[in-house]
Each structure stands twice: as C-alpha cells, then as structure tokens.
ZAMARGU-4260 file (C-alpha; in steps of 0.2 Angstrom, whole numbers, plus 5000, padded with zeros to 4 digits):
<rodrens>
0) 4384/5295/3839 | 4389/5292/3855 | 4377/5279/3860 | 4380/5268/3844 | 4399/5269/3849
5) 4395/5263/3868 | 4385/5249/3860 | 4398/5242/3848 | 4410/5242/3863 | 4399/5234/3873
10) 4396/5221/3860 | 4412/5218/3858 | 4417/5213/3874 | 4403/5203/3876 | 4407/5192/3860
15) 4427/5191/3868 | 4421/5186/3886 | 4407/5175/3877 | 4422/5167/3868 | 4433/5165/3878
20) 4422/5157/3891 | 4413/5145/3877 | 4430/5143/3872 | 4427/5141/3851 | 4414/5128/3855
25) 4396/5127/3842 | 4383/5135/3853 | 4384/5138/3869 | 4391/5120/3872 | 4407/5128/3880
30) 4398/5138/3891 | 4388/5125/3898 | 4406/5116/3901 | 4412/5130/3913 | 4397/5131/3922
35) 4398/5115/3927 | 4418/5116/3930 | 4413/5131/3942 | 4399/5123/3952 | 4410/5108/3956
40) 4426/5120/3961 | 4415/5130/3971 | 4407/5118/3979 | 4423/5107/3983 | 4433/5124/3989
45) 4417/5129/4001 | 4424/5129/4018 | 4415/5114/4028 | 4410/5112/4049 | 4422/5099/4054
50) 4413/5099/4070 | 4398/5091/4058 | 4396/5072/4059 | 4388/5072/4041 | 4399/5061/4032
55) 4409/5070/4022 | 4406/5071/4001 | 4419/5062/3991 | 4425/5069/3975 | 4432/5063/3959
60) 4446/5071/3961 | 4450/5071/3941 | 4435/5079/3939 | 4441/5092/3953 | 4458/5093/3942
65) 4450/5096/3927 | 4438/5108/3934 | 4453/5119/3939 | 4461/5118/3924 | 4444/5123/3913
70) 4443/5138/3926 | 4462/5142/3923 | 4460/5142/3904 | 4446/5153/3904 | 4457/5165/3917
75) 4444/5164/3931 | 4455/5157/3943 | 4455/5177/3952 | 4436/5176/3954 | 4436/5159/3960
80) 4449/5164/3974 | 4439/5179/3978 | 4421/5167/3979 | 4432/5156/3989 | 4439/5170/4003
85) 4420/5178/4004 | 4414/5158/4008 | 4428/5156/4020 | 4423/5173/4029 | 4407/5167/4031
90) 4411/5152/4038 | 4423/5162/4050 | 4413/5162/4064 | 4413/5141/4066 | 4433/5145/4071
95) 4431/5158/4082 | 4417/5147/4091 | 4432/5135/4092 | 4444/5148/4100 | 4433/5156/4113
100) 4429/5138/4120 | 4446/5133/4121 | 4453/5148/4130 | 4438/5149/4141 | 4444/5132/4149
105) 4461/5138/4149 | 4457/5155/4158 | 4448/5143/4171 | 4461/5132/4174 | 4478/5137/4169
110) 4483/5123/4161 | 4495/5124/4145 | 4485/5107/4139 | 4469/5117/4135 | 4482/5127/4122
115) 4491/5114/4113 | 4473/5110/4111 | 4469/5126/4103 | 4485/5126/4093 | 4482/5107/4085
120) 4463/5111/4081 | 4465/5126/4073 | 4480/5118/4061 | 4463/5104/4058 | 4455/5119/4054
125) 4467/5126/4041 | 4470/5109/4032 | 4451/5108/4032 | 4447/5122/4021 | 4465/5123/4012
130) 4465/5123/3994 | 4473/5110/3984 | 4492/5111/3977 | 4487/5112/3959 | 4478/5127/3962
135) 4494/5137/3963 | 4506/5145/3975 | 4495/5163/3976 | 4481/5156/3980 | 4488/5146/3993
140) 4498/5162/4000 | 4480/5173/3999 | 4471/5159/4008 | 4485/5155/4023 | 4486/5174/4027
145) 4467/5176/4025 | 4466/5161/4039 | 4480/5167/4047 | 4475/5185/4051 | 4459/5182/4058
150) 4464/5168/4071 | 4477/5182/4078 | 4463/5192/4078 | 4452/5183/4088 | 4464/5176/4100
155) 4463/5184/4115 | 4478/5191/4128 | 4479/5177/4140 | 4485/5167/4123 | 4503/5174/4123
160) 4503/5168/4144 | 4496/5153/4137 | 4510/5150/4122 | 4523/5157/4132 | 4521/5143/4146
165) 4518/5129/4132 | 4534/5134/4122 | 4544/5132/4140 | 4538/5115/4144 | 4546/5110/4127
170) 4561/5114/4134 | 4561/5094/4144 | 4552/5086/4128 | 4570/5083/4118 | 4579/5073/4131
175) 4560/5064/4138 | 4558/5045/4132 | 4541/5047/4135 | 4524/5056/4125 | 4519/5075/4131
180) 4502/5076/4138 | 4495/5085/4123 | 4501/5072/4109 | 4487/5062/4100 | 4485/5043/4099
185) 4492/5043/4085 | 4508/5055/4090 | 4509/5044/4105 | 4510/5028/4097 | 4521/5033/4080
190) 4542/5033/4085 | 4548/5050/4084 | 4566/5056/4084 | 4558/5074/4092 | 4541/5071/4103
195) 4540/5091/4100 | 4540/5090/4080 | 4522/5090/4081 | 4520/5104/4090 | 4532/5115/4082
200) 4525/5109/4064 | 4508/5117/4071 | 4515/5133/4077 | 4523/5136/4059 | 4509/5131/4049
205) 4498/5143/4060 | 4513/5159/4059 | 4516/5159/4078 | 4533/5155/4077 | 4535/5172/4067
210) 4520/5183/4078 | 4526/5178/4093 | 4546/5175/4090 | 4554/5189/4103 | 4541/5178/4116
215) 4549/5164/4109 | 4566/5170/4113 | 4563/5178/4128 | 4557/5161/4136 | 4575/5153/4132
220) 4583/5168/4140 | 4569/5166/4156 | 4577/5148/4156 | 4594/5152/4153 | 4594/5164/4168
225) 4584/5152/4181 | 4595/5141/4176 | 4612/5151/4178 | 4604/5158/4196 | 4603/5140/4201
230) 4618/5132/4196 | 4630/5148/4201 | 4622/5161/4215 | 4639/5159/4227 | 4647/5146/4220
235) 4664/5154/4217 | 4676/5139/4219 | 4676/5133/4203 | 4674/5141/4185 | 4657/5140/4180
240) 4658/5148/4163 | 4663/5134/4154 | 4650/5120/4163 | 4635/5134/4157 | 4643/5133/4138
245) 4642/5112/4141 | 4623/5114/4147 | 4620/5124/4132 | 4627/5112/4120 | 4617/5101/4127
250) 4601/5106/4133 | 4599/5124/4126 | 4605/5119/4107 | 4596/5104/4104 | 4578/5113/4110
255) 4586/5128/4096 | 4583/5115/4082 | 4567/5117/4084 | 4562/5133/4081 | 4576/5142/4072
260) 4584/5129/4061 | 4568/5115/4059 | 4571/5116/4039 | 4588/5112/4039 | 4594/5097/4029
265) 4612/5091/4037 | 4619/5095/4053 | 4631/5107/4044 | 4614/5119/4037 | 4609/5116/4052
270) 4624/5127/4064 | 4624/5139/4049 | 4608/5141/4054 | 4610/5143/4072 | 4625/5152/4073
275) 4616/5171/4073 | 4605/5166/4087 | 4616/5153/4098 | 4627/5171/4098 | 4612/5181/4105
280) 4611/5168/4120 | 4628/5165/4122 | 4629/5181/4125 | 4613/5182/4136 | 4625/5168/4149
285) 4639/5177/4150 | 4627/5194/4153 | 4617/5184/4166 | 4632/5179/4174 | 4640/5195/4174
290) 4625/5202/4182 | 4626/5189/4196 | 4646/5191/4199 | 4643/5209/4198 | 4630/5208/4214
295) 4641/5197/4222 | 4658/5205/4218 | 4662/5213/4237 | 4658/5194/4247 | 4669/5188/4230
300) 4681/5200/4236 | 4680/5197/4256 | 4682/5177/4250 | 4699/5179/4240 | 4710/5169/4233
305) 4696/5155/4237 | 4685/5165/4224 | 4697/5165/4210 | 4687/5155/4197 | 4674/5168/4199
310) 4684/5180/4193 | 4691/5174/4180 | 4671/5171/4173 | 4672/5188/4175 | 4686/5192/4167
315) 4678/5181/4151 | 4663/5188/4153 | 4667/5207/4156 | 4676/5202/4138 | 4660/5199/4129
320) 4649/5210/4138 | 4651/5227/4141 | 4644/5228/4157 | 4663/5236/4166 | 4652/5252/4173
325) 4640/5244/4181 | 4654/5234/4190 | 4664/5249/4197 | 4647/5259/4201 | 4639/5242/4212
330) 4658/5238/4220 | 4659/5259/4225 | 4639/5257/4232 | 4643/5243/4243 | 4660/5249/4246
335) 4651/5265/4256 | 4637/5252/4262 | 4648/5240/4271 | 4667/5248/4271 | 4668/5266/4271
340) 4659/5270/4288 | 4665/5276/4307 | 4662/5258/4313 | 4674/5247/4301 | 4691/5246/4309
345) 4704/5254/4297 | 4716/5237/4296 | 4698/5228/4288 | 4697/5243/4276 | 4715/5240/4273
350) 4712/5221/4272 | 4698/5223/4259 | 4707/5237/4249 | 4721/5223/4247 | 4710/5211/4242
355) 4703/5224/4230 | 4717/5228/4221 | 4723/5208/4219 | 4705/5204/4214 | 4702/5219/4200
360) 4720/5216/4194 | 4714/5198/4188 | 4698/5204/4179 | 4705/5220/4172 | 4726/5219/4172
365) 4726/5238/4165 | 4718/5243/4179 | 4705/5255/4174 | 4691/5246/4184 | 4703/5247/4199
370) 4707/5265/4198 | 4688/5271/4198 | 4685/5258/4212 | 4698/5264/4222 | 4697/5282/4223
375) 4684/5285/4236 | 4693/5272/4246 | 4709/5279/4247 | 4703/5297/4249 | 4694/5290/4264
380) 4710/5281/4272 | 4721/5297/4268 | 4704/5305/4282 | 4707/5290/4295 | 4721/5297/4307
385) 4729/5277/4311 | 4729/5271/4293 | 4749/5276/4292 | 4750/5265/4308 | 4742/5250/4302
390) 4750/5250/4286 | 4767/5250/4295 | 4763/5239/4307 | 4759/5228/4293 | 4775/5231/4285
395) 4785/5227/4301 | 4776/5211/4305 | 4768/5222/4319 | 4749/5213/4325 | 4751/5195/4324
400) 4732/5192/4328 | 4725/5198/4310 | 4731/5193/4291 | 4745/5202/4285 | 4744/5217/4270
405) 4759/5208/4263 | 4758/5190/4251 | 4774/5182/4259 | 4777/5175/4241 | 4781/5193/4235
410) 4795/5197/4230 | 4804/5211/4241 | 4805/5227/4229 | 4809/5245/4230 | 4794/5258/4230
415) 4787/5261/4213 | 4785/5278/4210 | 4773/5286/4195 | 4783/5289/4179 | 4779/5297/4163
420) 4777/5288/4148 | 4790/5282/4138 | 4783/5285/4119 | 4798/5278/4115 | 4797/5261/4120
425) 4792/5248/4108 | 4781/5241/4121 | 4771/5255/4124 | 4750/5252/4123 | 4739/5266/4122
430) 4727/5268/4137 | 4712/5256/4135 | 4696/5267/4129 | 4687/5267/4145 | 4703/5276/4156
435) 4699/5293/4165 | 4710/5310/4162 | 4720/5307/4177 | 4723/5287/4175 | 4738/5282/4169
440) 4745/5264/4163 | 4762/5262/4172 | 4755/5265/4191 | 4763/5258/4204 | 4762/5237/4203
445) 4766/5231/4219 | 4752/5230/4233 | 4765/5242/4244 | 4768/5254/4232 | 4750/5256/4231
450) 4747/5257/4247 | 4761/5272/4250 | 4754/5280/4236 | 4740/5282/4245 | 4750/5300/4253
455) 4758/5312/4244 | 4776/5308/4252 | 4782/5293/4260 | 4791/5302/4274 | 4775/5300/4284
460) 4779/5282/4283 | 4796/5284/4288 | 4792/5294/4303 | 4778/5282/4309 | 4790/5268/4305
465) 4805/5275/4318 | 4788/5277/4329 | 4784/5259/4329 | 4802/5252/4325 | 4807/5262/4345
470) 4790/5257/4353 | 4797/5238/4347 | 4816/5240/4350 | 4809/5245/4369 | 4799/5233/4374
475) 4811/5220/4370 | 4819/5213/4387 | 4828/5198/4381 | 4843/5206/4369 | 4835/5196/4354
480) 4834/5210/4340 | 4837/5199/4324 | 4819/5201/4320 | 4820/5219/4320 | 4836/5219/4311
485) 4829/5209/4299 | 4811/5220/4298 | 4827/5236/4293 | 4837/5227/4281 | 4818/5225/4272
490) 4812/5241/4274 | 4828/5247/4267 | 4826/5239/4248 | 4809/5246/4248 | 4810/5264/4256
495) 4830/5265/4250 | 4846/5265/4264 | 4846/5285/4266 | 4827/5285/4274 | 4833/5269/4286
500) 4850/5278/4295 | 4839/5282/4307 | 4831/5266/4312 | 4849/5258/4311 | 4857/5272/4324
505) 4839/5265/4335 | 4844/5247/4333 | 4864/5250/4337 | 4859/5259/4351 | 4851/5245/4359
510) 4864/5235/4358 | 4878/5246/4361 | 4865/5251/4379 | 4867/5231/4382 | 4887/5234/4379
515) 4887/5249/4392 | 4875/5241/4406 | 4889/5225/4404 | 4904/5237/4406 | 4894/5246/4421
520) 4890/5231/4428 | 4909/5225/4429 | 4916/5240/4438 | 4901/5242/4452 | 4887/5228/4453
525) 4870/5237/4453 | 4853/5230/4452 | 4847/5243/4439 | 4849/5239/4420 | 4842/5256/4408
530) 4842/5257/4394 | 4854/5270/4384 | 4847/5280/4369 | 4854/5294/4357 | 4843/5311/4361
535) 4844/5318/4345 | 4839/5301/4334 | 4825/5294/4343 | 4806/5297/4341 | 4801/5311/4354
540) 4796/5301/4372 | 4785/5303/4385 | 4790/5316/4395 | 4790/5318/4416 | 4798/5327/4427
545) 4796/5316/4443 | 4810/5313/4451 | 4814/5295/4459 | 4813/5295/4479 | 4826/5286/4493
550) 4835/5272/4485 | 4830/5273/4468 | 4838/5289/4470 | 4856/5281/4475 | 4854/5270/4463
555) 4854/5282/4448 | 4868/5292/4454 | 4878/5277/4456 | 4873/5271/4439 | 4877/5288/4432
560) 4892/5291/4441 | 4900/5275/4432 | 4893/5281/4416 | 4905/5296/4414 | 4919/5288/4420
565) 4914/5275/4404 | 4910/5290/4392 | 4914/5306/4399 | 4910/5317/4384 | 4890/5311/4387
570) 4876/5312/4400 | 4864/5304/4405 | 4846/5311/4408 | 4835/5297/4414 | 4817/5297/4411
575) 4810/5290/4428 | 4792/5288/4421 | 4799/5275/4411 | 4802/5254/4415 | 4797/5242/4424
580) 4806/5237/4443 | 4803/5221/4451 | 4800/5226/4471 | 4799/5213/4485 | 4790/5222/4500
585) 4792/5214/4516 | 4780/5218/4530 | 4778/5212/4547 | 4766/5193/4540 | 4770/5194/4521
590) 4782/5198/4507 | 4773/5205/4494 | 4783/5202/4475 | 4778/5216/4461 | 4783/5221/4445
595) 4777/5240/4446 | 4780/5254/4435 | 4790/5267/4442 | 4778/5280/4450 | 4770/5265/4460
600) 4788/5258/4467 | 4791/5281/4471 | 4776/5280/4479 | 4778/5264/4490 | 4797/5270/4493
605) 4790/5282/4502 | 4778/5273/4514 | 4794/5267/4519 | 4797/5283/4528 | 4780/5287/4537
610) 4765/5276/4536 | 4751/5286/4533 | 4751/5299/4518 | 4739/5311/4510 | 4739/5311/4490
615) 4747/5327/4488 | 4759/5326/4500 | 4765/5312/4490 | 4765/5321/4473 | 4774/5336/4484
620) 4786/5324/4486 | 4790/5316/4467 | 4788/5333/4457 | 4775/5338/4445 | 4763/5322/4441
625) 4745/5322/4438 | 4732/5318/4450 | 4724/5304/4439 | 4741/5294/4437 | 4745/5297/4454
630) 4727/5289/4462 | 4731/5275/4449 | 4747/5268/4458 | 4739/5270/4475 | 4725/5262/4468
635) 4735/5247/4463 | 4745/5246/4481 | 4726/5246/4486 | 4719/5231/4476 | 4736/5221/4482
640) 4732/5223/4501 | 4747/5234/4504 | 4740/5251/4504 | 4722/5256/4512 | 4712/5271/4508
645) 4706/5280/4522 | 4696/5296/4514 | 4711/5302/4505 | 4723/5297/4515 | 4732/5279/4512
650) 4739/5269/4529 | 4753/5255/4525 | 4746/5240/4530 | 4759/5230/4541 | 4747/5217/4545
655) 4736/5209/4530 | 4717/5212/4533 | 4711/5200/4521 | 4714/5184/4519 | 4720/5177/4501
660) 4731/5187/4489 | 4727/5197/4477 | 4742/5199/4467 | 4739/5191/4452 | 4724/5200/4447
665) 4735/5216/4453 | 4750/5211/4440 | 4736/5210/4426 | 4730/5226/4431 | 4748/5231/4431
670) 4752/5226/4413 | 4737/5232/4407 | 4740/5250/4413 | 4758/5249/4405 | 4752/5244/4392
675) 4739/5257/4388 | 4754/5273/4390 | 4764/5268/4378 | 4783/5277/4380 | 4786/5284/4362
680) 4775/5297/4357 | 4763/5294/4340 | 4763/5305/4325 | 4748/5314/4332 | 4753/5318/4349
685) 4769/5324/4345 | 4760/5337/4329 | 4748/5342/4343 | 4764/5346/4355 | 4772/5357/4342
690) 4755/5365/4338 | 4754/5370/4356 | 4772/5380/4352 | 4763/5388/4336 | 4747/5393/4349
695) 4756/5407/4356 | 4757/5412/4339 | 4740/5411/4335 | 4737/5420/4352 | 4747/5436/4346
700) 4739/5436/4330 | 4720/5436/4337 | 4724/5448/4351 | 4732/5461/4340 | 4722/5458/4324
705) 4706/5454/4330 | 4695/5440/4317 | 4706/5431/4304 | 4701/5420/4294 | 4712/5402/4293
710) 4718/5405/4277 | 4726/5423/4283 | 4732/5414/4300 | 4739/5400/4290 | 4747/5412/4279
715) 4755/5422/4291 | 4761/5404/4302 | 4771/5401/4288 | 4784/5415/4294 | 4787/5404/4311
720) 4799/5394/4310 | 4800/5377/4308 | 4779/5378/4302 | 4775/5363/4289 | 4759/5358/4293
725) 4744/5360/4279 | 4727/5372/4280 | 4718/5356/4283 | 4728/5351/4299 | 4729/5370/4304
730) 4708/5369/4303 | 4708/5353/4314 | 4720/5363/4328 | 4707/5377/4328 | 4691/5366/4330
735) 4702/5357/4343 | 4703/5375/4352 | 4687/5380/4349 | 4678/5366/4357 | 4691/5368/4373
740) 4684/5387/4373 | 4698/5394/4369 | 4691/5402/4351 | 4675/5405/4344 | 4672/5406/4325
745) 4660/5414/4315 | 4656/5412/4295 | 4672/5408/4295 | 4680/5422/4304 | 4690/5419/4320
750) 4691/5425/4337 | 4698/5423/4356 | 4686/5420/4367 | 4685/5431/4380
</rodrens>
C-alpha cells in the first residue's frame, strides 16, 4: 500500500516539473525549448580568461534576453545562479593568479603603482564575469559578494600598507592639473572634473571603501596631524585655529567628496552627507592641536603675552575637546622638571607663577585648571625662606634689573580676601563640573591677591615690607624720598592705612632726622650728619657694641650734647657700626681720600696714636668686635698701601712702598663689603635671635626632663612669653641645634648632648 502511494507522488511531480518545463507544449517540443535556453545562458554566464587572446564569442543578445526570460518562467533562474557561482568558483583561481603577481611586484619594490594596478584589473575582472542587469538585482547581489569575498580572501597583509599609501597620494590628485601615474590612456586623455573618480569608482565597486574604511579615515587624520605639526609646532604669535579650519575647507573637504559623499546629487546632499564625518575631523584638528599646545604650554607660558594667540586656540580647543586633565597633569610634570628645584632662583619661580595665573585665566577664566596647577607651586614657595622678600621687593619697585610681578596697567586695588558664597546673588554660577572639594569660584582676582594668598596671614608681608621699606629709607643719602612716599601711599589701598602707620612713622623719621641735623648744624657746625630713628617703630638693626675712638669720639658727644638741648625729653644711642665717613689721611708723601665704614676709620684713628699695632690690641681697644670684621678693615688699609702686615702686626706706612695707587679698586672692595652686611636685620635673622632667648628654655626643659619629643617641647614653649612661632619652625631651630652639637635626636625623641 505504501509503495503504490510513493509511486503516485512521484508520478505526480514528475507530470508538474514535466509541465511546467514543456510549458503546455505537444510533445516534448517545450522541453527541447528550454534546453536550448539553458545551454545558451550557461554558456553566455560561464566565467571566461580575460588574460586569453581568443577572440571573444559574440552573442545575440535577444536570444541571451529571451533565454533568461524562458528560464525565469519556468522558475529556474535559482539553479541557474547556483550553476553560475560553482562556474565562477572554478574559474577562481585565474584571479588569484592575478593577485599574487601584482603584490609580488609591489612587495619588491614598494611602489603604490603596482596597487592601483591590482585594484583597476581586478574591477576588469568583476565586470568580466558580472551578470547582466535583466537577470535581477539578487543575482547581482549573490554574484558581487561571491567575487567580493574571495578577493579579500586572497589578498594578502602587505595590501592594506599598499591601500593605505594609495589612498594618501589621493590626497594631491583634486587640486593636480595633471593625470596620476596609475591612470589609463584613456583616463589620461578623457577631461575629468576629479582625476581620482576612477580610482574611487574601483575601490567601491570592489567593497574596499567599506572593508577598509577606519584605514581610510585614519589616513585623513595621519594627514591632518602632519599637517597641523608643520604648520603650528611653536608658532604661537598668531591664531592658528582658524587658517587649519581654512585648509580644511579647502584641501581636507574637497578630497571628503570622494569617499564619503561620491553619490550625492547637489552641493546641498552633498554637506548633508559630510557633516557627520567633517565633525569627526574637525574634531581630530582641534584634538591635534590641543595635544601640541598642551606639550608646548610651559615655553607658551615662559613667552607670554607674545603667546597670546596660542592660548586662545586653546581656549577654543580645550572647548571641544576634553582634553583639560592632561593640560594640568603635563604643566605640573614640567613645572617639577624645570621650575620646582633648588637651582631656579625664587624671583623666576615668582616670574613664571605670574605668568601662569595670567595665562590659565585666559584659557580657563573660572579657574579650575589654574587651581590644580598651582597648588604644588605655591606650597613650594611658602618652603623657600626669600619668596616673602622678592614679592615685596616686587611690590616696592625693589630690583630694577629683573621684570616686575606687577602689570603697570593694573589698577591699584585692595587685597581680595576669600569670601563665602553669596546664594543670593542673581549672579551666582554654580562651580564648573570639573572643580575639586576645596576650590572655590570667587578667589582672589588680582595677581597680588594671589600672591599674598599664598600665606595664611599678610602680616608676614607687613613685617618684611617695614624690613625693606628701613633697608631703602637708609641707604638714601640725598633727602629725595618721594619715591618711597609714593611706594606707602600704594601699599596703603592694598594692605589698608592701619598696617602702614608704621612705615609712615619710618618715613617722618627721615625727614624729621634731616630737620634735627639742620637745627644741630645752626647752633654748633659739626662734620657729622646721623641719622635719627624712633627705637620702638623701626625693624630691629644690626647690633655692635664698639665704641668709636679719639675724634670720632668728640664728635659724638658734641653732636649729642646739642641734641638734648634740642629735645631734652630723648637720647640718643648711636650705633657706631653703622654709616659711612669720608676720611682724608695725610702721611709724610701722600693723602690718601676714603670713604670707610666705621670700624676701618676706629681702626686707622688709632694708628694715629702708635704706629705699629697687634690685632687684639686694636679690638682691646674699640670693645667687643669679632676677629673676622676686624682682619677685614686692616685688610682694606692693607690693599690701599696705608697699613702693612708684618705677621700679625700692621706698621703705618708713612712712606708709600709701592708705586701707583690702589684706591680705587680698595673703594670697590669697600662698597662691596658694605654692601654685603646690610644694617636692618631680615625676617630670618631676627626669628633666629628671639629663638636663641627661647633656647634657655629649651635648655631647662631637656636638663630636667630628659627626651622630649618636639611636640611636647613645643607644647610646653607655648607658656613663655611672647612664643608664636609654629611646630614646623620650632623643628627647623632644633636641626639647627643639633647639627651645631648642641642636641642629638633619636626616633624622634630629644636630648642634650653631653
């Protein structure tokens, strides 16, 4: 039963292929038909040698048409397209033979020729053996990914180096009136708007524009980054931005046509088109040029306000690209490199720091970049022991020789102190998304401010400015202090009148000193002109207990003597060690003019007496003055011919032994010791001389304790009176003491040593 039912199936599938094949025809008529329709579309569709010279069969092409259209109605186009893929995959092998030929060359010699080669045979290829249009649009699709996929298969890896360097010599071929190297008689002779069309034409028909399309694109950004490098690397003087965006619109766009918008119908399809991927490189230029502005920031920096262009394109960059970390993290690297070291003077540091803050306020005005950047710097100048000094001298107009801290164009203002915000303020921004915990949006604007912010208090500025302001006040010998007046009257809008009283009782000093000497001067005319200073507001002075010797002597008394008839509620307490006096010694064959300080003029006062002296006798005779200072003013009556050293003892020479003078070089050497003891003492010395009053402290504490650590001694200075100073500057007094031997420490612990 079953059989007979397999038999009737079978028959009737053979009567429905047999009909539909002989297509209702008597006989077997129909069938003969559409054998001869399938030889003749077989045989047209087999896949040929174009490499064969046998001329090539021609074909009827009605016949071809109507071929097809017997096959299509008898619905045997699918086995026709599977006869025609297994002819094509036999045939396979001529193209491969092709391939590995062509890239042979090309891996020999290197030259991008051998691979438009390749590229425009194997399109010859594919048109050789495509099937006709009428045959349908599946077929066609089955056929081009059938060809497709075994040319990638076959190519080899030196084919994308190849392709990549073909695709960048396109990027000349838009603007060149001439053929490229690889284009056929043909191309070469025929007028084309694009002398590239040909070859992107062949990279689409084969698929490479969508294989290889990220090669593609990086080649552009390869291009794109050679050429911002070129054009850009330390050229900071004008804004380069905007000329790369020119060069793109008309170099980099027209070569885009090409590949990413080659379909388009009107110029208007054709930026629709465009617009995704001429953002990707836009972006890719500002990105490059951000990274190149970012290596180059510190010398962008060093070169400012002649760099200001370069900082507004990375401003605008910075603005499309999100590359603000790597900024602050490259600028804090070569800001330890090149800045943040023992060997950079601190008035650079200062200088740079400056430059910083101007130069990160124009590419970030919130100034988040600026307080990441700046915080290892200013924790390193609060370390240096001179940075109060140079900011002061700064401020002052001290140090002519260097640029000033302050833009003369600013406007004078009063210290900006950190406030807290004001929600209320219509005007109130949140802080940008980037800020830190600690930053905060209404920090101090001014380039002063920021400075003085760099302490906790500004009272360490005060103090070194009543330092600086006496050292100037005294070394002026002329009566002009306008300048200094003026340097006050500054100060006092930024640090406020209350801070200044001080540096206005120094300055009225001065000129009520000149007032007095003028008074003196009436009543009894001495050759001695001090100058008078209130005790109790000037910065703490050298100190010296010498005592002046024969006429200098007399002259003093004299001087003082007239003072308190002047103002006899005040004294005077002169401070010998201090000034300058003009001498003119006369010997037996000479007169020898000096100006001396006035340890040399004791000491040669005294040769007036005896001839011959010893160096101690002479300091026996002035008071209590070091040994060093003292061989230093013999020394300079030795280099002027009027003293000789005889093995420690020093003969006045009456009679000159050499011939020529050396008193000029001797006034040099003069001035320069002067200079180098200056007569107010700094910030530094005068905490180290009321540290030496808290030593005894210390002293007791160790002797009667035992080990302490320096937070217990610390603790336990804070009960002397007058003790401000921090744990830090306490730790800096004990190294200090250890290293003269007069403690030891150890683990932390702390001892006399004995």
């Amino acid at each position: 039963m079953a059989t007979d039912l397999l038999r009737q199936q079978l028959a009737t599938k053979w009567n429905n292929s047999f009909a539909r094949l002989n297509r209702g025809q008597p006989g077997i008529l129909g069938l003969l038909s559409f054998s001869e329709a399938w030889s003749l579309a077989t045989d047209f569709l087999h896949p040929r040698d174009i490499s064969d010279p046998t001329p090539k069969k021609e074909y009827d092409m009605l016949s071809i048409k109507a071929s097809f259209d017997s096959l299509s109605k008898s619905k045997m186009l699918a086995m026709l397209l599977e006869n025609f893929l297994e002819d094509m995959r036999k045939q396979l092998y001529l193209i491969t033979r092709d391939v590995h030929e062509i890239m042979s060359q090309f891996e020999e010699t290197g030259e991008t020729l051998h691979i438009s080669r390749l590229v425009f045979r194997l399109v010859e290829w594919y048109r050789a053996w495509q099937p006709i249009q009428e045959l349908g649009h599946t077929i066609l699709s089955a056929y081009t990914l059938s060809f497709q996929t075994h040319v990638f298969s076959i190519l080899p890896p030196s084919f994308s180096r190849g392709f990549k360097s073909l695709v960048e010599d396109t990027f000349s071929l838009p603007s060149s009136s001439l053929p490229p190297p690889w284009a056929t008689p043909s191309q070469g002779q025929s007028v084309l708007a694009r002398p590239d069309l040909p070859l992107w034409t062949a990279f689409e028909t084969l698929g490479l524009l969508d294989r290889y399309e990220s090669l593609i694109s990086s080649v552009c950004y390869e291009h794109i980054e050679a050429h911002v490098l070129e054009t850009c690397a330390g050229k900071w003087d004008e804004p380069m931005l905007i000329q790369l965006r020119e060069w793109m619109a008309n170099k980099i766009v027209p070569w885009m046509v090409m590949p990413y918008a080659r379909g388009a119908r009107n110029a208007e399809e054709a930026r629709s088109m465009l617009q995704g991927v001429g953002s990707r490189f836009d972006f890719h230029v500002c990105k490059t040029l951000s990274d190149l502005r970012t290596r180059e920031i510190f010398d962008i920096i060093i070169d400012y306000p002649d760099s200001m262009s370069a900082l507004q394109d990375l401003k605008e960059c910075l603005q499309r690209v999100d590359q603000r970390g790597q900024l602050v993290q490259t600028l804090r690297k070569a800001n330890k490199r090149r800045l943040l070291h023992p060997g950079a003077d601190t008035k650079d540091i200062l200088t740079q720091y400056v430059s910083i803050i101007r130069c990160l306020r124009i590419v970030d005005p919130p100034g988040v970049l600026l307080f990441k950047v700046a915080d290892p710097i200013r924790r390193y100048l609060r370390d240096r022991p001179d940075t109060i000094r140079c900011i002061v001298a700064s401020l002052v107009g001290d140090g002519e020789s260097g640029d000033s801290l302050v833009d003369e164009n600013e406007p004078i203002q009063p210290l900006q102190q950190i406030q807290v915000d004001d929600y209320t303020d219509a005007n109130w921004e949140p802080e940008p998304i980037d800020a830190g915990p600690e930053f905060r949006t209404n920090k101090p604007g001014d380039v002063i401010s920021t400075l003085v912010s760099i302490y906790d208090s500004k009272d360490l500025f005060v103090k070194e400015l009543q330092i600086l302001l006496a050292q100037r006040l005294l070394a002026i010998t002329d009566g002009n202090f306008e300048r200094e007046r003026r340097n006050i009257e500054i100060l006092k809008i930024r640090f406020g009148e209350a801070a200044l009283q001080v540096c206005e009782v120094m300055l009225k000093d001065m000129t009520d000193s000149r007032r007095i000497d003028q008074h003196v001067q009436s009543q009894k005319s001495l050759i001695l002109h001090p100058t008078i200073i209130s005790r109790h507001f000037w910065p703490a002075l050298q100190a010296s207990t010498f005592t002046m010797p024969g006429q200098f002597k007399q002259l003093q008394d004299d001087y003082a003597k007239e003072f308190s008839t002047f103002k006899p509620d005040k004294k005077l307490r002169w401070l010998p060690h201090l000034g300058t006096i003009h001498l003119e010694i006369e010997l037996q064959d000479r007169t020898v003019p000096a100006d001396v300080p006035p340890l040399e003029a004791a000491f040669i006062e005294l040769f007036s007496e005896k001839a011959v002296w010893t160096v101690d006798e002479l300091i026996a005779r002035v008071g209590a003055v070091d040994r060093t200072s003292s061989l230093k003013a013999l020394t300079t009556w030795a280099d002027m011919g009027v003293l000789k050293d005889e093995d420690g003892r020093y003969r006045l020479l009456e009679v000159a032994e050499e011939s020529g003078p050396r008193a000029s070089s001797s006034r040099h050497a003069i001035a320069t010791l002067m200079d180098e003891v200056p007569a107010v003492l700094t910030v530094q010395e005068q905490q180290a001389e009321q540290m030496k009053v808290y030593w005894k402290f210390i002293e007791g504490m160790l002797t009667n304790l035992g080990t302490l650590s320096l937070d217990r001694i610390q603790t336990m200075l804070k009960f002397a009176p007058g003790y401000d100073r921090t744990t830090e500057q306490l730790g800096a007094f004990m190294e200090a003491a250890r290293r003269e031997g007069l403690v030891t420490v150890k683990d932390g612990m702390w001892k006399l040593n004995r």
